[in-house]
N, C-alpha and C positions, 0 to 999 in steps of 0.2 A: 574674282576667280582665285582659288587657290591654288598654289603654284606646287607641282607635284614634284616629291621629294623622294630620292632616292634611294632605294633601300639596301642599306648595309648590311652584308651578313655577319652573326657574331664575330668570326677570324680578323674582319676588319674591324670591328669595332673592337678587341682585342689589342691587335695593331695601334690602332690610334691609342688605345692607352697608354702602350707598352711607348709612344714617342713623347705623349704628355709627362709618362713619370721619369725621364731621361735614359730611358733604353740601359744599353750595356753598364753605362757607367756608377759607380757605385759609390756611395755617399752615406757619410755620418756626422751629420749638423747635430749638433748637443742643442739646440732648440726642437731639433725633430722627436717628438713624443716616439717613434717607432725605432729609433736606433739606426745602425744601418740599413744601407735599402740602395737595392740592387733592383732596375726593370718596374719599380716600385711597391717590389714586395719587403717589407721590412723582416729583420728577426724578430724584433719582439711580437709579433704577428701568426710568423712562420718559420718559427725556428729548423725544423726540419731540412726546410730548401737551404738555411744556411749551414747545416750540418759541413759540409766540407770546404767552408769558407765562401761560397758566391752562389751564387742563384744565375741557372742559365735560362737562355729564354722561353725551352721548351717546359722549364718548371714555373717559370710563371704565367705562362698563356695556358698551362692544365690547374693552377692557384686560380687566376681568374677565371678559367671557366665554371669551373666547380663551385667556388664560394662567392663568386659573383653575378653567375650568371644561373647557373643551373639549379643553386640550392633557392634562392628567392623568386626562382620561376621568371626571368625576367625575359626566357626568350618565347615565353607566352604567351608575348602581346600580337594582336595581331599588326599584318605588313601595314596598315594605314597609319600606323603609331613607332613608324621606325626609327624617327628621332628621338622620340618620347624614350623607345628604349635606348636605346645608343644613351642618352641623360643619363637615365634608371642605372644604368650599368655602371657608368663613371661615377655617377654622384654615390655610387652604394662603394665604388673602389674608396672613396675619399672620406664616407660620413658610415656608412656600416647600411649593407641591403636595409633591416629591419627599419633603421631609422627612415630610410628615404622613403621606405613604404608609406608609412606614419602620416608622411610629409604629405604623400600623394594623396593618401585617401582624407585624411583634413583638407587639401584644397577639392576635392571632388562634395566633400558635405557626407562622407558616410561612416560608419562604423572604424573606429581606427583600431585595430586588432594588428599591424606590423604583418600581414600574410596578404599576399598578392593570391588569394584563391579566387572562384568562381564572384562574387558579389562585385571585389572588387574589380575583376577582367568584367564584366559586364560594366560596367559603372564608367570602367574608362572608355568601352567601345559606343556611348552614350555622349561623351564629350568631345567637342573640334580638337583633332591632334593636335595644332599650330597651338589653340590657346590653351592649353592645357600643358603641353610642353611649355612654352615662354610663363605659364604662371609657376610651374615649378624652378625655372631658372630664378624667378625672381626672387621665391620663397630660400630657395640655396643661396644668391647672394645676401639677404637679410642677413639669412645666419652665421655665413661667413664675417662678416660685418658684426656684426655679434661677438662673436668667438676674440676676432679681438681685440675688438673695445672689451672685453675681457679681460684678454693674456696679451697685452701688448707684445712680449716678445714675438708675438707671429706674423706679427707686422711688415716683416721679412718676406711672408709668403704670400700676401696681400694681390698684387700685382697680377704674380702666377695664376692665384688663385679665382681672381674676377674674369683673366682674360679665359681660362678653361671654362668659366661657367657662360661665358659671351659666345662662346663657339656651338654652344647649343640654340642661342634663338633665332628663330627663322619667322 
């Protein structure tokens, strides 16, 4: 029997971002490819939010919804794939929507075009939420894993990095 899962609406899923990328406080690691980064939205990203020195929270919960949630259509899926989104959203904050698409539709077997349109919203409502969600946690840690047996200096982020993508399998 699968164990029914609770569904988040975007605001919270928003939320839990905005706690994963350290909220208020605002950071400039010279290993972080994105410069400073405030709530986790960085300047070289979004320059504009840092027009007057900082990024407040109501500017990056309208950055995330818009370029994470709304322009890749992620809150499209239907409510039996609400983990699945809740992933989709975070993994697109962290690797860029388009690629996560990619991701997705390579683990489903269909056309990989980076557009969450009609083929592929079908395709996912054809597949068990649980394994489908956990096969894309897996395919994100691969590449995390990747990235830095790459660029070792991210090796730093390593840790951070596996335990956000652990909070998605269920």
């Amino acid at each position: 029997m699968v164990e029914a899962v609770p569904v988040p609406n975007i605001d919270d899923i928003i939320t839990d971002i905005l706690v994963r990328e350290g909220g208020a406080t605002a950071t400039n690691d010279p290993h972080d490819a994105g410069g400073r980064t405030q709530y986790g939205i960085s300047e070289r990203s979004n320059p504009k939010a840092w027009l007057d020195g900082k990024v407040t929270e109501g500017e990056a919960r309208e950055i995330y919804l818009q370029k994470y949630v709304i322009w890749p259509r992620f809150h499209t899926l239907p409510p039996s794939h609400a983990k699945l989104q809740a992933q989709l959203i975070d993994y697109g904050v962290n690797s860029g929507p388009q690629l996560v698409i990619t991701k997705l539709q390579a683990l489903m077997g269909i056309d990989i075009d980076g557009v969450l349109g009609p083929q592929t919203l079908q395709a996912i409502t054809t597949h068990d939420p649980r394994i489908l969600n956990n096969n894309l946690a897996v395919a994100r840690m691969q590449m995390i894993c990747k990235l830095v047996q790459k660029n070792p200096s991210q090796l730093k982020f390593l840790s951070g990095w596996c335990s956000r993508v652990l909070d998605f399998i269920y």
